[in-house]
C-alpha positions in Angstrom: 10.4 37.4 -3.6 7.6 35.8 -5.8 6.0 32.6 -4.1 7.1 29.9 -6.8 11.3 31.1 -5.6 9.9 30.8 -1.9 8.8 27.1 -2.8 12.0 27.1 -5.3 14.5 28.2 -2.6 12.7 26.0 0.5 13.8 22.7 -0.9 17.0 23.2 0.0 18.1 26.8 1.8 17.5 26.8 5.8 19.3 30.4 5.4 16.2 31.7 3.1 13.8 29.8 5.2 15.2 31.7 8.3 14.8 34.7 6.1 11.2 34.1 5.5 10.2 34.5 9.1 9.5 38.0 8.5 6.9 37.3 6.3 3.0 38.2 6.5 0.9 35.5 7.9 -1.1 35.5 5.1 0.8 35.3 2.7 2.2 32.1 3.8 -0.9 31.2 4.5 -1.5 31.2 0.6 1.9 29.6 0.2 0.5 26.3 1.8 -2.6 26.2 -0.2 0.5 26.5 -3.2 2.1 23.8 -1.6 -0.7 21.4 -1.3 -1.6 21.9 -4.6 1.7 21.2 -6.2 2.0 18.3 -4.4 -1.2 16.8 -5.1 -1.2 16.6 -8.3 0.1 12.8 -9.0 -2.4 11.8 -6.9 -5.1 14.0 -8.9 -3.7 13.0 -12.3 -4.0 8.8 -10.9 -7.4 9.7 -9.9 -8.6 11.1 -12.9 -6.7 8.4 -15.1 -7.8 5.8 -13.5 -12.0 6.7 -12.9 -11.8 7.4 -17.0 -9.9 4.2 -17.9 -12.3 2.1 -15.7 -15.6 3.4 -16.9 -14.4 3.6 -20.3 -13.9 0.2 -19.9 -16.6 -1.1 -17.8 -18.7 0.3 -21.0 -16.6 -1.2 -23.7 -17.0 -4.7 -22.0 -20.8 -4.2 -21.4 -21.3 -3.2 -25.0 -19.4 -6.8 -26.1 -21.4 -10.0 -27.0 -21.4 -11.8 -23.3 -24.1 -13.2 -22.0 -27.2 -11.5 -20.4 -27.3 -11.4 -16.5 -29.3 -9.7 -13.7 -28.8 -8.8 -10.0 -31.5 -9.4 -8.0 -31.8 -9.2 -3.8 -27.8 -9.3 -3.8 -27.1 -12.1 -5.8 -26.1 -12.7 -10.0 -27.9 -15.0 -12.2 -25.9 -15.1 -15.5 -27.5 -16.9 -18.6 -24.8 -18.5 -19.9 -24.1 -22.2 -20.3 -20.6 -22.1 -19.3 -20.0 -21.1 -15.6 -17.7 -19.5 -14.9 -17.9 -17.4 -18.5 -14.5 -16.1 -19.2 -13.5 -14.5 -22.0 -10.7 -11.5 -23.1 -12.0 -8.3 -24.4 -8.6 -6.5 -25.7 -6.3 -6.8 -22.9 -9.4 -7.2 -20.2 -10.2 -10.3 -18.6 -14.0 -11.0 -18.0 -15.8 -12.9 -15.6 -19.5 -13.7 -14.9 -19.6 -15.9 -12.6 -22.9 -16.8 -10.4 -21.6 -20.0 -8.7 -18.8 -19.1 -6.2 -16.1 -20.9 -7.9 -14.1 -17.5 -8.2 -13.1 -15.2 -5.8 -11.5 -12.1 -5.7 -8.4 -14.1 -4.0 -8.2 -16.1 -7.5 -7.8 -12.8 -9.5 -4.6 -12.0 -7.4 -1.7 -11.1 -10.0 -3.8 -10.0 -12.8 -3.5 -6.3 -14.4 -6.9 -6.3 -16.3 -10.0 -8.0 -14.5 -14.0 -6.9 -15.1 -15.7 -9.4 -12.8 -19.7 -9.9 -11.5 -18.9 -12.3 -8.9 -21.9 -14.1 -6.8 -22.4 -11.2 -4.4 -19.9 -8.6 -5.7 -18.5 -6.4 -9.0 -15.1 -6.8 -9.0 -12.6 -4.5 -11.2 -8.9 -4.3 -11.6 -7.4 -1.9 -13.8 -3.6 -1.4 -14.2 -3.3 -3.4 -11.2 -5.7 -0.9 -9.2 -8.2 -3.2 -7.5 -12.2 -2.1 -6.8 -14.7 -4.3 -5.5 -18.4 -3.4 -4.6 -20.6 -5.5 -2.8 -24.2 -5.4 -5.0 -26.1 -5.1 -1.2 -29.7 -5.0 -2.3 -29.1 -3.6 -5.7 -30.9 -5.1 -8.6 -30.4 -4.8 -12.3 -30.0 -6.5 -15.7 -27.3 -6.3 -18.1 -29.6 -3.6 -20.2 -29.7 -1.1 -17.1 -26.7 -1.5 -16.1 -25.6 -0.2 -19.8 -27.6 2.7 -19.8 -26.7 3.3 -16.4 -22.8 3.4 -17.3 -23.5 5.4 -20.1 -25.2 8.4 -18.2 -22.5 7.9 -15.4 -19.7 8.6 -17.9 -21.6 11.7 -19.5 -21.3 13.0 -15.3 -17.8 11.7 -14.8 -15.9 15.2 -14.9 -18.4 16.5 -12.4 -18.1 13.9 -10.4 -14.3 13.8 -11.1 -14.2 17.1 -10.0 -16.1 17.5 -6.8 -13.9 14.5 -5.9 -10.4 16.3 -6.3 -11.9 19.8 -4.9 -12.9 17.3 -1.7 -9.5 15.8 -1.9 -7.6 19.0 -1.8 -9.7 20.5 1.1 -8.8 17.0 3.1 -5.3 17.4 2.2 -4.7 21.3 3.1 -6.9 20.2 6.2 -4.0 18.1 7.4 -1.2 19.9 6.2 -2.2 23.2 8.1 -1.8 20.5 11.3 1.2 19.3 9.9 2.3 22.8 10.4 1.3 23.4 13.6 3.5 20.5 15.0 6.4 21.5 12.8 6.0 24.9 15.0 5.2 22.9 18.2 9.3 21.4 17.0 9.7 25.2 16.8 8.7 26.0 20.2 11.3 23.6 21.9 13.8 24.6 19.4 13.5 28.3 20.8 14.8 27.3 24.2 18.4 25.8 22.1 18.9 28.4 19.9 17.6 31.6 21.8 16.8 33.7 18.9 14.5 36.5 19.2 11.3 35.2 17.4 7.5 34.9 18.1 5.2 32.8 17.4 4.0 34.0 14.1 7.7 33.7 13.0 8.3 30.2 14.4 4.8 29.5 12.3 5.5 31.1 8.9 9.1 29.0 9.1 7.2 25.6 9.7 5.2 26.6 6.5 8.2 26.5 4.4 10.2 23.8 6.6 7.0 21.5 5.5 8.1 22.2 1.9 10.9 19.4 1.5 9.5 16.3 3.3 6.1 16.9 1.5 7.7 16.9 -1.8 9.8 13.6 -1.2 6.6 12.1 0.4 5.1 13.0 -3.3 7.6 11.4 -4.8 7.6 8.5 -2.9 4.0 7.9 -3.0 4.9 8.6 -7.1 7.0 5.3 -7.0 4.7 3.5 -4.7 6.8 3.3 -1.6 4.2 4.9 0.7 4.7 2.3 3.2 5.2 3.7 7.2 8.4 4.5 6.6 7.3 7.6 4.4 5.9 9.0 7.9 9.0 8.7 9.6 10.9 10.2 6.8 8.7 12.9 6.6 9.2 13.8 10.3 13.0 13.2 10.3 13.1 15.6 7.6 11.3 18.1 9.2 13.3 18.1 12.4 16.6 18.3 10.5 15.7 21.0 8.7 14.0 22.5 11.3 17.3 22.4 13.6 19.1 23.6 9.9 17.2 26.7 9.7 16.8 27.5 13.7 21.0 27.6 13.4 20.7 30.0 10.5 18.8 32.6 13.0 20.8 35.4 14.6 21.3 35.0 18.2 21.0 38.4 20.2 24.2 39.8 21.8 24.3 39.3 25.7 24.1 43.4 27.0 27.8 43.6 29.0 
């Protein structure tokens, strides 16, 4: 059996999983890597979307008519007789404000912000929030252009080395996630006595993992990954853990 109808048949199929246990170690091995990467990609393609949209847009709205500013020792000085300066560029709210009127409490609600606040950049895009602090940065409106610019020309790179680190984090922890779905295993043995080892109690967990990381996908997907995901994910587990160790043939008892 291919790996995509191992992933196919582990969403639902505690009798295939059971049948699985015979399986090389390496192979499931490679059948995590699989699974991590399948469920990772929403979170890749927000990622992505959402670094291009911002500096895309961070550029647009520093390429616009607004008045000049700098950063020096921490702090934004905007020339610009109206303070706060507000104005809409498209669907994007702008703010230079060097007075401490606003703050990124005041911004609350909005889907589009670009903001240079007193001591901080502030950015919301799609209702994403960013904020960076400008520490002991200094720059004018002129370098901070040309800095934007050369950023964007890097941003796939930079894009990339982010989702390659990403991926490593997240097949990191899903490899532990494993090991305690076989640490379930291991108790499980002493209920149902069926004649495994270890690597077969292991190779199981891989494909046990399959169904509570793809609902945790989804519900990261529709923004409900609140601390109930975690217990969901783990009382999925054990169910289908129990599910597949009742599957397994018990040995008959010698007369």
């Amino acid at each position: 059996m291919n790996i995509w109808k191992s992933f196919f048949y582990s969403l639902f199929s505690p009798t295939m999983i059971g049948q699985f246990r015979r399986q090389k170690i390496g192979r499931t091995i490679l059948y995590v890597f699989l699974l991590v990467l399948i469920t990772n990609i929403p979170a890749a393609i927000s990622i992505s979307s959402f670094a291009v949209t911002a500096g895309e847009r961070l550029q647009h709205v520093l390429s616009e008519d607004i008045p000049d500013y700098e950063v020096e020792s921490g702090t934004l000085a905007a020339e610009s007789e109206q303070t706060p300066y507000t104005t809409h560029i498209d669907n994007t709210l702008v703010i230079l404000d060097d007075s401490g009127q606003i703050t990124p409490n005041d911004l609350a609600g909005e889907a589009n912000v670009t903001a240079l606040l007193e001591d901080r950049a502030f950015m919301v895009a799609d209702g994403t929030v960013e904020q960076l602090e400008y520490g002991a940065f200094s720059f004018t409106k002129a370098e901070l252009q040309e800095a934007t610019g050369s950023f964007l020309e890097l941003l796939p790179a930079f894009i990339a080395l982010i989702l390659i680190l990403l991926y490593l984090f997240a097949s990191g922890m899903k490899f532990i996630g494993v090991f305690a779905i076989s640490a379930i295993g291991l108790l499980l043995k002493k209920i149902y006595p069926a004649r495994l080892q270890y690597g077969h109690i292991w190779v199981m967990s891989a494909y046990i993992a399959t169904l509570p990381s793809v609902i945790g996908t989804f519900l990261d997907f529709i923004g409900r990954n609140g601390d109930a995901s975690f217990w969901i994910y783990w009382l999925i587990a054990i169910v289908m853990s129990i599910l597949v160790f009742r599957t397994l043939p018990i040995p008959k008892r010698r007369q």
